[in-house]
C-alpha positions, 0 to 999 in steps of 0.5 A, spaced: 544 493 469 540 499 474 544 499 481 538 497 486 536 503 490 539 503 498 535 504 504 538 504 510 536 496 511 535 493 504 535 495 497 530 495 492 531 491 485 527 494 480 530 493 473 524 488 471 519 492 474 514 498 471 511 501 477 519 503 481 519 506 488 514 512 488 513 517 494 506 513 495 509 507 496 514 510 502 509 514 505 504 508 505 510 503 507 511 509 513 504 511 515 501 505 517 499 504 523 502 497 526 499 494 533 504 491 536 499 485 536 500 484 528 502 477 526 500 477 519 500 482 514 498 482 506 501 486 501 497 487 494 500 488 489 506 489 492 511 491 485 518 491 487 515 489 494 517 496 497 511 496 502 511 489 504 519 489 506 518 497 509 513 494 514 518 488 515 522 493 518 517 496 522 514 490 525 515 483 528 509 479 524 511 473 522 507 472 516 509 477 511 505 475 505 505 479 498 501 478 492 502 480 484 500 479 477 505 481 473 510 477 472 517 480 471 513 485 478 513 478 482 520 475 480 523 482 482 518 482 489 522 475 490 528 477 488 528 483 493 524 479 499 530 474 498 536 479 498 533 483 504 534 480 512 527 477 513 527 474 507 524 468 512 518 473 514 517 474 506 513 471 501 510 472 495 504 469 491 503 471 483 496 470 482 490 475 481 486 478 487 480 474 485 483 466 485 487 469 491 481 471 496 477 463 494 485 459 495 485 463 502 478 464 504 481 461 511 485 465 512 485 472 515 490 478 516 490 483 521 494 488 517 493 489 509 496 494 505 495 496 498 497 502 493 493 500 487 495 502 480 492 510 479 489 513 473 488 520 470 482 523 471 481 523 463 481 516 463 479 514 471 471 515 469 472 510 462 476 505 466 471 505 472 465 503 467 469 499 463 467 491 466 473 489 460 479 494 462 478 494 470 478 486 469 485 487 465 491 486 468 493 492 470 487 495 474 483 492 480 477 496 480 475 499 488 469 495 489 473 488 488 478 490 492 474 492 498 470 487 497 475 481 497 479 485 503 473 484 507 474 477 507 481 476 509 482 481 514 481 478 521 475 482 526 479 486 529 485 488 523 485 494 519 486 495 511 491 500 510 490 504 501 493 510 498 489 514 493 487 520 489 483 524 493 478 525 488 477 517 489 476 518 496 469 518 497 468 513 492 473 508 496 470 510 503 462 508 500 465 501 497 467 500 504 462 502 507 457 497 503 463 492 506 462 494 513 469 497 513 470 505 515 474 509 516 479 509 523 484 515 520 486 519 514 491 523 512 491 527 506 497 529 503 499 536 499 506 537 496 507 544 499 502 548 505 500 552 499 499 546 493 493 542 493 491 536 496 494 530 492 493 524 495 489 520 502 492 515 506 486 511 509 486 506 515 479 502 516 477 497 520 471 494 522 469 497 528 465 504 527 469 509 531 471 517 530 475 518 524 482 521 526 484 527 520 490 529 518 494 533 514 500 531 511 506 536 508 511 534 505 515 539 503 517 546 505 521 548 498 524 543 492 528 537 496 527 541 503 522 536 506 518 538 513 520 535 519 514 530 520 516 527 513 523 527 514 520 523 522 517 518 518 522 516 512 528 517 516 528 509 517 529 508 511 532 513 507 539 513 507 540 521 506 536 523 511 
């Protein structure tokens, strides 16, 4: 049996789960920016439930809700959703994000987060012009998922996504034609002298000035920077 992974408030079962924590998962889970007028949130595609239980922590919303497809993903997101302290707080859906977004036409959430499924440049073009693959479980294609995003997120709430940063052009176009734009974003490098891996971006419906960051993470192997270390040091054990 896998031992859970520890955080300082609650652990994380992912025996059952083929996506396991990541370093994007923790860096969305931190960086999002919560208002303190947040009262709902959705997670999708929330895997072992890392994310949504981060912003539990970091929050007082009172409806967490999250949403997965995969089966073994979800019975483990309840599973960690049960064991952690705002397990009232918490709940998950399994279904996919089509029936999700026309079950809850009537609901809005003033924050959504998601960190959906990559792939390699080698095969993010194929998949992207192949309707069958991205219908497959495993990936939900940006334009859908802006699409439905802009109808369950409240007028003044914001969209919270971490993806490669060759996507981001494509995902800030597909939010555009939704009337979602950029608010901030943060892009991500390993060390100060590594590429730009990874784009955090917070969108909502107002348009505004974006706010642009850069991110380090590390300073050698294992010797994180000072603002990482401030931004996972709620919920790392070790830090």
């Amino acid at each position: 049996m896998e031992t859970p992974f520890r955080f300082k408030e609650f652990s994380i079962a992912q025996d059952k789960c083929a996506m396991k924590i990541g370093t994007d998962g923790v860096l969305l889970g931190a960086w999002t920016p919560i208002s303190p007028e947040v009262n709902s949130i959705l997670d999708i595609g929330t895997g072992t439930g890392i994310i949504a239980l981060m912003l539990a922590q970091r929050s007082f919303a009172e409806t967490i809700d999250a949403l997965e497809i995969d089966e073994d993903a979800y019975e483990q997101a309840v599973e960690n959703f049960e064991n952690s302290p705002w397990g009232d707080r918490l709940f998950c859906y399994h279904a996919g994000f089509d029936e999700f977004v026309e079950e809850m036409q009537d609901e809005k959430y003033d924050l959504i987060v998601s960190n959906p499924p990559f792939f390699s440049n080698s095969t993010a073009s194929a998949i992207t012009t192949s309707r069958e693959t991205a219908r497959s479980q495993a990936s939900l294609p940006f334009e859908e998922l802006l699409q439905g995003i802009s109808q369950l997120l409240s007028e003044t709430g914001t969209f919270n996504i971490v993806i490669p940063l060759e996507e981001e052009d494509n995902v800030i176009e597909f939010a555009s034609a939704n009337k979602l734009f950029p608010h901030k974003i943060t892009h991500v490098k390993g060390t100060v002298k590594s590429k730009v891996k990874r784009c955090l971006i917070a969108f909502g419906f107002l348009q505004k000035e974006i706010e642009k960051d850069i991110l380090v993470l590390e300073e050698s192997r294992h010797n994180y920077t000072p603002e990482y270390k401030k931004m996972v040091a709620p919920f790392y054990l070790k830090l």
